[in-house]
C-alpha positions, 0 to 999 in steps of 0.5 A: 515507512519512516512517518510519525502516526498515532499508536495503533493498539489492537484492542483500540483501532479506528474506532468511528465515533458513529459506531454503536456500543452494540456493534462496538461489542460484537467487534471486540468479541469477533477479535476474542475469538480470532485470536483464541486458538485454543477454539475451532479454526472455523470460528476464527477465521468467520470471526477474523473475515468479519473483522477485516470486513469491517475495518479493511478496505473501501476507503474514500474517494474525494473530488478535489475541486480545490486542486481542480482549480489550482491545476485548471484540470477536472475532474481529480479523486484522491483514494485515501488509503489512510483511512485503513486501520494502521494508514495505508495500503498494506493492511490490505494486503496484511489482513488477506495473508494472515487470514491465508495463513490461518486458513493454511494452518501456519502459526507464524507470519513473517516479513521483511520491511522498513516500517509499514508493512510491519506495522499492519503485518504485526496489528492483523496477526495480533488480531487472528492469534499468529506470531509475527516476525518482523525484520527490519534492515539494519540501517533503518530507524522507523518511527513505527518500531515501537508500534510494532513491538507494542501490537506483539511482533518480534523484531529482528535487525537483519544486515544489510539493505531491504533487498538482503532483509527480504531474503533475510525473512524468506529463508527464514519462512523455509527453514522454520516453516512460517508464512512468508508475506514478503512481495515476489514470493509463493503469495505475490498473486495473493498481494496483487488481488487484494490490491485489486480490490482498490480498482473495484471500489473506484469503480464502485464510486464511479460507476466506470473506470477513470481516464488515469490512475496515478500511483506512487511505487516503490516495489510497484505491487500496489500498481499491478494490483490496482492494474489486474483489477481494472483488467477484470472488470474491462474484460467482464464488461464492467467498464468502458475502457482501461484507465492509463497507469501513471507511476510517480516515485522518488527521483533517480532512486527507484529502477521502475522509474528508471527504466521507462525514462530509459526506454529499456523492455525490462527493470534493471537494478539500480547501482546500491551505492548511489541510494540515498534515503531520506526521511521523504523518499524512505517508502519509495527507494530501493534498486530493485524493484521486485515487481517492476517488470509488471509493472513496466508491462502495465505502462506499456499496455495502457499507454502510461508513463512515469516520472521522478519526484524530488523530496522538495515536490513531495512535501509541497504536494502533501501541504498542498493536499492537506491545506486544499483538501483537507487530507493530511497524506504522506508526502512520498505518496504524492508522487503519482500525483505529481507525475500526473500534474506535471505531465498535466503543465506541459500537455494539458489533459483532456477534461475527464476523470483522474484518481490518484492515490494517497497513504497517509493520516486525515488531519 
């Protein structure tokens, strides 16, 4: 995603203040020995499970009783995936296939992106020793290009949009035999447990599972995730209920979208010519949605909706985030939100509890 962030090192990310020098020591010397592969595998990979342990996952989870009282609503609890090692998701997802790869005996990663995926991508395989392979659309210009080279990725400017790049990075995995971490492959049931795992820290903070849960979509891997999770801990009698799915994205630019508006049973591609990045909507267009036919089925099982986001939106939600509640979150990643509070304005919701979903940086 095209967004500024602070440099990401490997040797130096997210290092909490709180933390001990003693502990300090033990990580820098787990990253030494994942990334050493002239050791035992099996001390890699002990090493590499503490480092993600550690530093992956169980992120916060905020009452906003600001935007409470702004919207007239209770309760709203904004999951801050900023606070993973490179500020999203994806490092969920990055630090499980590396640690997939090394288990499998890969010595290279590789994987399609417009900018985050390859930065988390290129930070997780700097850490447990693999070479990344990163390629990146022609036409785009990340911010987070330089990240990327400076954490050791090899970046290769493919023709053509993300979808062309996407086949691009697989085609290369099958000829050369690298790991392909790109969404829709041999390893999409992989991405979509690791994703589960946001479902289980909501819970976790909870204790059951919320009315809602908003998320903004772009290929729509991260809903079904979080989806397929919640579904385990319904059908193991965990929680009490489902929570109903909202999905938010970028206006008339994502087929998921799209396709619920239009009431059609499956995602249908968008027409390429009529896409239009900009720096806001970057993380959320594209005209195929590679796992929109899940995610429509998780709408349609939950009894959800989605809805468009302009960029005009998006950028006063991610203000309106920062000055109520103190987080400071990319704006495309308001696009649940907004789609949960703009539904919320013309039918006013129940009090109950509602999540939404955010990426970004703490100011």
């Amino acid at each position: 995603m095209a967004q500024d962030h602070e440099d990401q090192a490997a040797g130096h990310f997210i290092q909490d203040a709180s933390i001990s020098q003693v502990e300090l020591g033990d990580i820098d010397r787990q990253r030494e020995t994942a990334r050493d592969v002239n050791l035992e595998l099996v001390n890699r990979i002990e090493a590499f499970e503490d480092i993600i342990d550690s530093e992956v996952g169980d992120t916060s989870l905020a009452r906003a009783r600001n935007m409470e009282r702004e919207f007239g609503i209770r309760q709203i609890y904004l999951k801050f995936e900023g606070g993973n090692p490179t500020g999203t998701q994806k490092d969920r997802i990055a630090f499980a296939q590396c640690m997939d790869a090394l288990r499998r005996g890969y010595d290279t990663i590789t994987v399609a992106t417009c900018g985050n995926f390859g930065v988390a991508l290129a930070l997780s395989a700097s850490l447990c020793g693999l070479r990344c392979l990163v390629m990146i659309p022609d036409r785009y210009h990340t911010k987070r290009l330089h990240e990327m080279t400076e954490l050791g990725a090899i970046v290769e400017r493919v023709p053509g949009d993300y979808e062309a790049t996407v086949v691009a990075s697989r085609e290369r995995a099958l000829k050369d035999e690298f790991y392909d971490a790109n969404p829709g492959g041999a390893n999409t049931a992989l991405q979509l447990r690791a994703y589960g795992q946001i479902a289980h820290e909501i819970y976790d903070d909870l204790r059951d599972a919320p009315a809602i849960v908003a998320v903004p979509v772009s290929n729509g891997t991260t809903l079904v995730g979080i989806y397929r999770g919640f579904l385990s801990l319904f059908r193991r009698g965990k929680t009490s209920r489902m929570p109903r799915f909202v999905a938010g994205s970028s206006y008339r630019k994502n087929p998921i979208v799209q396709a619920f508006i239009k009431g059609a049973s499956q995602c249908l591609d968008l027409n390429p010519a009529s896409i239009r990045e900009t720096p806001i909507n970057e993380p959320l267009i594209n005209w195929h949605s590679i796992d929109g036919d899940l995610v429509l089925a998780a709408l349609r099982d939950t009894n959800g909706w989605a809805a468009d986001a302009s960029d005009r939106a998006m950028t006063q939600f991610s203000r309106l985030v920062r000055d109520k509640e103190g987080i400071n979150c990319l704006p495309a990643s308001t696009a649940g939100l907004i789609a949960l509070m703009n539904k919320h304005k013309k039918e006013p919701l129940a009090n109950d509890r509602y999540v939404a979903i955010l990426t970004g940086r703490r100011s």
